[in-house]
PDB file of N, H, CA, C and O in Angstrom:
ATOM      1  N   UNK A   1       0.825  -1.181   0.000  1.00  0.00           N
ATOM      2  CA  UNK A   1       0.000   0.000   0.000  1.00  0.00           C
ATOM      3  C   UNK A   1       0.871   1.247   0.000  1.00  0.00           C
ATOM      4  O   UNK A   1       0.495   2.054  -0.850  1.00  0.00           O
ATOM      5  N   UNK A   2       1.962   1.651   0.734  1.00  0.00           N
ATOM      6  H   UNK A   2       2.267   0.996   1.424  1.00  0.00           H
ATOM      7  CA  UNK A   2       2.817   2.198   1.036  1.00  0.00           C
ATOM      8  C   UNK A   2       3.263   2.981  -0.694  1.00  0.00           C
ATOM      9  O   UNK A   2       3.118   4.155  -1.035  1.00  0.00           O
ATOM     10  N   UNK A   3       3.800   1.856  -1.472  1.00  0.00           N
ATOM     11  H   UNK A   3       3.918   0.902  -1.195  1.00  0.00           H
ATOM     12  CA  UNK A   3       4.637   1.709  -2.095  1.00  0.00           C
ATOM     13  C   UNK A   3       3.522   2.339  -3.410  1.00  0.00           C
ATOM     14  O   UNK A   3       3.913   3.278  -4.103  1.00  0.00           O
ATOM     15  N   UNK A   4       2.096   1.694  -3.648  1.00  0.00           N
ATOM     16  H   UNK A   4       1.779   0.931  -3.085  1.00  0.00           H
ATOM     17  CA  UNK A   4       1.119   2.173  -4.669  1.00  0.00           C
ATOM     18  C   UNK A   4       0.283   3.806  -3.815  1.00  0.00           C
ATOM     19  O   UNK A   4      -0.885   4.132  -4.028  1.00  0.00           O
ATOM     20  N   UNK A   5       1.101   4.458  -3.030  1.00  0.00           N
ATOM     21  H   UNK A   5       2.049   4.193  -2.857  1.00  0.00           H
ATOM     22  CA  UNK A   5       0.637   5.724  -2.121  1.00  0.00           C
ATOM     23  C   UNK A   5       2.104   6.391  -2.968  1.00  0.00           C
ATOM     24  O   UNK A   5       2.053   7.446  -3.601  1.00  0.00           O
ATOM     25  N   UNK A   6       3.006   5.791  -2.869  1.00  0.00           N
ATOM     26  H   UNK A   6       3.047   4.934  -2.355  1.00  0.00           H
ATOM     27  CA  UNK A   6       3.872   6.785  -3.052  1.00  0.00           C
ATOM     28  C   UNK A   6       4.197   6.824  -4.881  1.00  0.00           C
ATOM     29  O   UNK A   6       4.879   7.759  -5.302  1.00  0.00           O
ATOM     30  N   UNK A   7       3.811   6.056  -5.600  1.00  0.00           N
ATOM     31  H   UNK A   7       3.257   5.297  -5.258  1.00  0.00           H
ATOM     32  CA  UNK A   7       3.815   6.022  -7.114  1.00  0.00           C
ATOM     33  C   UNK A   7       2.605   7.050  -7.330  1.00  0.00           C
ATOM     34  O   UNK A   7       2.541   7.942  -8.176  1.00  0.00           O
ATOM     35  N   UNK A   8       1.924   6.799  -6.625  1.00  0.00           N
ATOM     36  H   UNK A   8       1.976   6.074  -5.938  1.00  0.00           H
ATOM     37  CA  UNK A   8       0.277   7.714  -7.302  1.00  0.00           C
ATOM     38  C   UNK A   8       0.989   9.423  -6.899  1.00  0.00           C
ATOM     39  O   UNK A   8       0.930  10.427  -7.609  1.00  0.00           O
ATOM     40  N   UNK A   9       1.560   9.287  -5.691  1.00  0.00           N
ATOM     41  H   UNK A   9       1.608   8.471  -5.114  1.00  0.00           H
ATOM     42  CA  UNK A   9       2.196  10.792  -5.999  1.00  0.00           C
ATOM     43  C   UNK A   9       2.981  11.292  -6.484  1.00  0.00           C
ATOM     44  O   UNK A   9       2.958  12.516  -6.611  1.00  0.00           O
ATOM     45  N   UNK A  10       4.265  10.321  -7.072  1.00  0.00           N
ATOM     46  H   UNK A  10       4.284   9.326  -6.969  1.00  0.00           H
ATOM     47  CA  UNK A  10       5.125  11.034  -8.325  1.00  0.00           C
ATOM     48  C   UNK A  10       4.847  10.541  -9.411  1.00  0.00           C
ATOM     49  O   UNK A  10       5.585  10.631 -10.392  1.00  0.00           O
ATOM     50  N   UNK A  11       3.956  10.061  -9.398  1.00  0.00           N
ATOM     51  H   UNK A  11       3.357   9.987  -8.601  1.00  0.00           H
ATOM     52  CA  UNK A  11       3.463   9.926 -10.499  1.00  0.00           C
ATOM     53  C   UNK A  11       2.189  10.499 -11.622  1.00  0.00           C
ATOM     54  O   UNK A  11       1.878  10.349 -12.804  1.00  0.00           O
ATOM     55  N   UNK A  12       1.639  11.348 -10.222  1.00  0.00           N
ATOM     56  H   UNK A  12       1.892  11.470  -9.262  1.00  0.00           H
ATOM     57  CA  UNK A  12       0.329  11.555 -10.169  1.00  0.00           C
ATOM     58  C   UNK A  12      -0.578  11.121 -11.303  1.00  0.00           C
ATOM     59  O   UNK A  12      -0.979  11.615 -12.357  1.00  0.00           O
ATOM     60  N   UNK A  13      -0.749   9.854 -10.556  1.00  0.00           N
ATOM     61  H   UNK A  13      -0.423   9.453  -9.700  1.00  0.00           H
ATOM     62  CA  UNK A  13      -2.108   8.880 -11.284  1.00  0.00           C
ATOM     63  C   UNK A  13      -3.329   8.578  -9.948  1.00  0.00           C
ATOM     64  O   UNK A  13      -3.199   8.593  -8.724  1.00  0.00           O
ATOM     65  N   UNK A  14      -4.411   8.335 -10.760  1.00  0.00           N
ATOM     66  H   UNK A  14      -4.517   8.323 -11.755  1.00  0.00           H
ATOM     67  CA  UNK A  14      -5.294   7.678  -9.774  1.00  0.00           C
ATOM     68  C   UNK A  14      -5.090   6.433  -9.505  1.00  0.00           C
ATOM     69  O   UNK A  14      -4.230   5.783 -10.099  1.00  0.00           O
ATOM     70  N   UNK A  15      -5.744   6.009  -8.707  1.00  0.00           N
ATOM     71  H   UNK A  15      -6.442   6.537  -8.224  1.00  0.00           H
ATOM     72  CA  UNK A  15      -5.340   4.730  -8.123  1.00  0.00           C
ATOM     73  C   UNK A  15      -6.719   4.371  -7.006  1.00  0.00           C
ATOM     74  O   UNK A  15      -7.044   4.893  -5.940  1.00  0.00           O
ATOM     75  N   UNK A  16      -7.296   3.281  -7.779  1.00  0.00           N
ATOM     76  H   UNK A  16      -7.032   2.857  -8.645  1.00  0.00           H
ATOM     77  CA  UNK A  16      -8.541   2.268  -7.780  1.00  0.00           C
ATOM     78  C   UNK A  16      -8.544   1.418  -6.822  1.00  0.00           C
ATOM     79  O   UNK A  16      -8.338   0.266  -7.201  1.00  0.00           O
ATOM     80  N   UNK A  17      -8.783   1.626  -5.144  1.00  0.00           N
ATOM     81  H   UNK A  17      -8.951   2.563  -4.836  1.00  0.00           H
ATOM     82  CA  UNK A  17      -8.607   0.116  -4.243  1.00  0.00           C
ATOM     83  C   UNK A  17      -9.442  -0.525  -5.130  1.00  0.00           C
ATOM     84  O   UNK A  17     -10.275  -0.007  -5.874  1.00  0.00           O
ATOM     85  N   UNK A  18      -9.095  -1.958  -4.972  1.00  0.00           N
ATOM     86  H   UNK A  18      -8.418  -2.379  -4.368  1.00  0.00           H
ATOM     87  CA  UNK A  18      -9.687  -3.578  -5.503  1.00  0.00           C
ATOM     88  C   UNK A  18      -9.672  -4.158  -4.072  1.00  0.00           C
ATOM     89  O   UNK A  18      -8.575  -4.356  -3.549  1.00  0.00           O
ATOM     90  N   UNK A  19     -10.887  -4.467  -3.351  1.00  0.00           N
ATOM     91  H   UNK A  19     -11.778  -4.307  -3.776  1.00  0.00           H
ATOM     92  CA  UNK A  19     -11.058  -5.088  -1.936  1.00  0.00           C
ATOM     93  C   UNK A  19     -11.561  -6.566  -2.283  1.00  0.00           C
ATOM     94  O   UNK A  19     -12.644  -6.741  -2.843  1.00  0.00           O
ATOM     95  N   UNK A  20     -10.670  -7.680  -1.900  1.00  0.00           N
ATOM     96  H   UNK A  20      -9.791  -7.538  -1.445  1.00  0.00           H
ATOM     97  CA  UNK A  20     -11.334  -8.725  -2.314  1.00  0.00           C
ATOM     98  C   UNK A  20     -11.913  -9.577  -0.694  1.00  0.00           C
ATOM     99  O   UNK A  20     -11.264  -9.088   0.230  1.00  0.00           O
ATOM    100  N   UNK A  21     -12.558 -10.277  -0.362  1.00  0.00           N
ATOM    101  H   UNK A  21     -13.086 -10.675  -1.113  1.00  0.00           H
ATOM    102  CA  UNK A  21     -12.877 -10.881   0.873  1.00  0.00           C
ATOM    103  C   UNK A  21     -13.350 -10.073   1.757  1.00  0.00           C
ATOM    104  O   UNK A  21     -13.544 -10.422   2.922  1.00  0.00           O
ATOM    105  N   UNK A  22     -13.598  -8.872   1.299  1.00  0.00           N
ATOM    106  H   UNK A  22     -13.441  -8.588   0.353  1.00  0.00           H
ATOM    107  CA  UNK A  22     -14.305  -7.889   2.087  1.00  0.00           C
ATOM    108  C   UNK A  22     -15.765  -7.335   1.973  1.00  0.00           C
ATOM    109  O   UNK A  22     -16.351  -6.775   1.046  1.00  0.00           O
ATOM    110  N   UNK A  23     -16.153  -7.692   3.259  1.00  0.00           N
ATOM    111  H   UNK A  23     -15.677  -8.147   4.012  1.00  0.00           H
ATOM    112  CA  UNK A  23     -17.841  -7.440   2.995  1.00  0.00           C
ATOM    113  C   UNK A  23     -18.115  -5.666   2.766  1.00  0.00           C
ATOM    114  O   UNK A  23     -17.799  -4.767   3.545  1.00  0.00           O
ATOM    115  N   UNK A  24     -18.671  -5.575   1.689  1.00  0.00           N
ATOM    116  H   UNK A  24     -18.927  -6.306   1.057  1.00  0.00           H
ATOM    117  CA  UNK A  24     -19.070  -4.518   1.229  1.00  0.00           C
ATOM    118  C   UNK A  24     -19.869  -2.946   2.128  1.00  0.00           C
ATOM    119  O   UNK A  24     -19.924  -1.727   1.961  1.00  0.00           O
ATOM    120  N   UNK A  25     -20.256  -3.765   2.888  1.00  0.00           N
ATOM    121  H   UNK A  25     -20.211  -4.755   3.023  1.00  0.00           H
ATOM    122  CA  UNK A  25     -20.661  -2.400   4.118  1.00  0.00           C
ATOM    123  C   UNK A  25     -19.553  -2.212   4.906  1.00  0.00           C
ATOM    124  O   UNK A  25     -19.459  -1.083   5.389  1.00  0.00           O
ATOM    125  N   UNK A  26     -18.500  -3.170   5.232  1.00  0.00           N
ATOM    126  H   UNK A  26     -18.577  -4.087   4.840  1.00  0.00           H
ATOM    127  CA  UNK A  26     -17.515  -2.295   5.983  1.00  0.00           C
ATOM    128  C   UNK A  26     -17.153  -1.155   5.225  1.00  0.00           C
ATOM    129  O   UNK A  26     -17.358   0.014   5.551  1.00  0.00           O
ATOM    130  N   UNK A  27     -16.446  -1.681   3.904  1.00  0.00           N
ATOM    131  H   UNK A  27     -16.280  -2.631   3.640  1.00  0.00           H
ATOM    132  CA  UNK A  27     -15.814  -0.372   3.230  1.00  0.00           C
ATOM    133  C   UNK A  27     -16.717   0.654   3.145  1.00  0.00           C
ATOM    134  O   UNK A  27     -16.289   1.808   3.174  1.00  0.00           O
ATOM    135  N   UNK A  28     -18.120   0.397   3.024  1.00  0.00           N
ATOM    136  H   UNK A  28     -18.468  -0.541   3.000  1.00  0.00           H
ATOM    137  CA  UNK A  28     -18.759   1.637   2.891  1.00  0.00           C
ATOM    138  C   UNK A  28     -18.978   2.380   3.466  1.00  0.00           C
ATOM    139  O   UNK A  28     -19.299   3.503   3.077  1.00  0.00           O
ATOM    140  N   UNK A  29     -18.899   2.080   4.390  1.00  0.00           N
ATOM    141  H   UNK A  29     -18.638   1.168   4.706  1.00  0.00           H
ATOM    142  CA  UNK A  29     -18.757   2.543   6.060  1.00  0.00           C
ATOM    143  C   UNK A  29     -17.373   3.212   6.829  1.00  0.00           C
ATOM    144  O   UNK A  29     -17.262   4.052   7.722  1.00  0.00           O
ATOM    145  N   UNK A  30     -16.658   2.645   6.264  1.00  0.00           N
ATOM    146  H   UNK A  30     -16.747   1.962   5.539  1.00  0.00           H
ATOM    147  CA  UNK A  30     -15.297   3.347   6.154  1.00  0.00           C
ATOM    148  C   UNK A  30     -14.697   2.649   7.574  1.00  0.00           C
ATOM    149  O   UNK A  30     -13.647   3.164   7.959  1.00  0.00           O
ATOM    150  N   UNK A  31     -15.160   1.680   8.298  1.00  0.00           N
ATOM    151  H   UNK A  31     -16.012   1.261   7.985  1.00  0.00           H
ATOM    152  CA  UNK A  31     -14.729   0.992   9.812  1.00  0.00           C
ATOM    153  C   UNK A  31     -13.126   1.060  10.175  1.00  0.00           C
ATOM    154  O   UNK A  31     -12.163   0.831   9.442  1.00  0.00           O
ATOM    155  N   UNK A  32     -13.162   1.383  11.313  1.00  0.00           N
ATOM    156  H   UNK A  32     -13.944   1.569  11.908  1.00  0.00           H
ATOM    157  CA  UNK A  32     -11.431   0.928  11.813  1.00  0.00           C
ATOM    158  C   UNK A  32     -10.628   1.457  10.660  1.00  0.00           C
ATOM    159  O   UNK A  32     -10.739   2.441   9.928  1.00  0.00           O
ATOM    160  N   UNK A  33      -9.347  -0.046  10.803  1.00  0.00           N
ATOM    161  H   UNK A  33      -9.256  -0.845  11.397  1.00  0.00           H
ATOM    162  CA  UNK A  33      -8.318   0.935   9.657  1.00  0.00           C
ATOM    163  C   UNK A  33      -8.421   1.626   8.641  1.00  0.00           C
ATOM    164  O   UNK A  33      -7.849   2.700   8.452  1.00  0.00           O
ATOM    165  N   UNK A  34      -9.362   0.916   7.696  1.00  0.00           N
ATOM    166  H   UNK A  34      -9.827   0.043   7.850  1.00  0.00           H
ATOM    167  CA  UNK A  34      -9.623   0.996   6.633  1.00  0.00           C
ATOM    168  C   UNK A  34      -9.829   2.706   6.505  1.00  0.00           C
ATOM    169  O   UNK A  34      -9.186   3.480   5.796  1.00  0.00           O
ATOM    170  N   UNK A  35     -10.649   2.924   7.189  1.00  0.00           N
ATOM    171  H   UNK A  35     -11.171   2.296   7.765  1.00  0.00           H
ATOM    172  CA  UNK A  35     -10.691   4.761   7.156  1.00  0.00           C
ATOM    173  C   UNK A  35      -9.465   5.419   7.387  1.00  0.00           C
ATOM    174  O   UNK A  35      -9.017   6.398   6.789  1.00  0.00           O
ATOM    175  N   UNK A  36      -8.903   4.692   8.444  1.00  0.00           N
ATOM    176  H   UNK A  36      -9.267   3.898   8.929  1.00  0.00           H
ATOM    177  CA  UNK A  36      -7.604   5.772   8.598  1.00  0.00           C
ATOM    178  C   UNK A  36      -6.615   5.670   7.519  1.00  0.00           C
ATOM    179  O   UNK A  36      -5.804   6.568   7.294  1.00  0.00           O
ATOM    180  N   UNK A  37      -6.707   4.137   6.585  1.00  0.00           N
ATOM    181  H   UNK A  37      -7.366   3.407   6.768  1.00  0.00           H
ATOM    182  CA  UNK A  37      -6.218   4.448   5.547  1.00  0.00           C
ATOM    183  C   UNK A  37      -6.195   5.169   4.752  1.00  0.00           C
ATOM    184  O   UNK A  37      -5.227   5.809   4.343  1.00  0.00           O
ATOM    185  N   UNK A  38      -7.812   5.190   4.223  1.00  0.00           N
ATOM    186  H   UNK A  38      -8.599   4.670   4.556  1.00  0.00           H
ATOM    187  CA  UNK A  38      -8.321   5.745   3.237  1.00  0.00           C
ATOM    188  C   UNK A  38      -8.145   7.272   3.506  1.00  0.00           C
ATOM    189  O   UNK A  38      -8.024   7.865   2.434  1.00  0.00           O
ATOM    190  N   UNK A  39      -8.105   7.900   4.324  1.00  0.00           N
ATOM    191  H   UNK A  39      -8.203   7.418   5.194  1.00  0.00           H
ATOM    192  CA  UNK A  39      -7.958   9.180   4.863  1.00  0.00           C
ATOM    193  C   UNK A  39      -7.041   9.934   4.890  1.00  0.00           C
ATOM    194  O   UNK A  39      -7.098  11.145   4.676  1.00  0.00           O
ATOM    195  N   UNK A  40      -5.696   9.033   5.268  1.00  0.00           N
ATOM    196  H   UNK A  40      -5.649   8.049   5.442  1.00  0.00           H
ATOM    197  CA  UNK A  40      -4.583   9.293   4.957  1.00  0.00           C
ATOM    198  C   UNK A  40      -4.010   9.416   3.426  1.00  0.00           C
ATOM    199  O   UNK A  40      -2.810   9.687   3.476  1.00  0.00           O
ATOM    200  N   UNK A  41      -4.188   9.374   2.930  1.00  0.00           N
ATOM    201  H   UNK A  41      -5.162   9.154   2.889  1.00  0.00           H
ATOM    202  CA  UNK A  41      -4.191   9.259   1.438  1.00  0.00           C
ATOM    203  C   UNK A  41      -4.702  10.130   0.169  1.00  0.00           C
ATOM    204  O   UNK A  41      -4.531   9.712  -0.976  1.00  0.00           O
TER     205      UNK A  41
END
């Protein structure tokens, strides 16, 4: 994650999470890490 955070910024491209095994209302919901990921970013 680290590594596709720091290409999207010298690179400046977008960049598409792909969540696989993940139930769909967490992410939508933004729960726990996942937000502080997404947030950070």
């Amino acid at each position: 994650m680290a590594a596709i955070a720091e290409c999207r910024k010298q690179l400046n491209r977008t960049v598409i999470p792909v969540f696989y095994d993940v139930n769909p209302s967490y992410v939508r919901h933004h729960d726990g890490i996942l937000s502080r990921i997404l947030n950070s970013n």
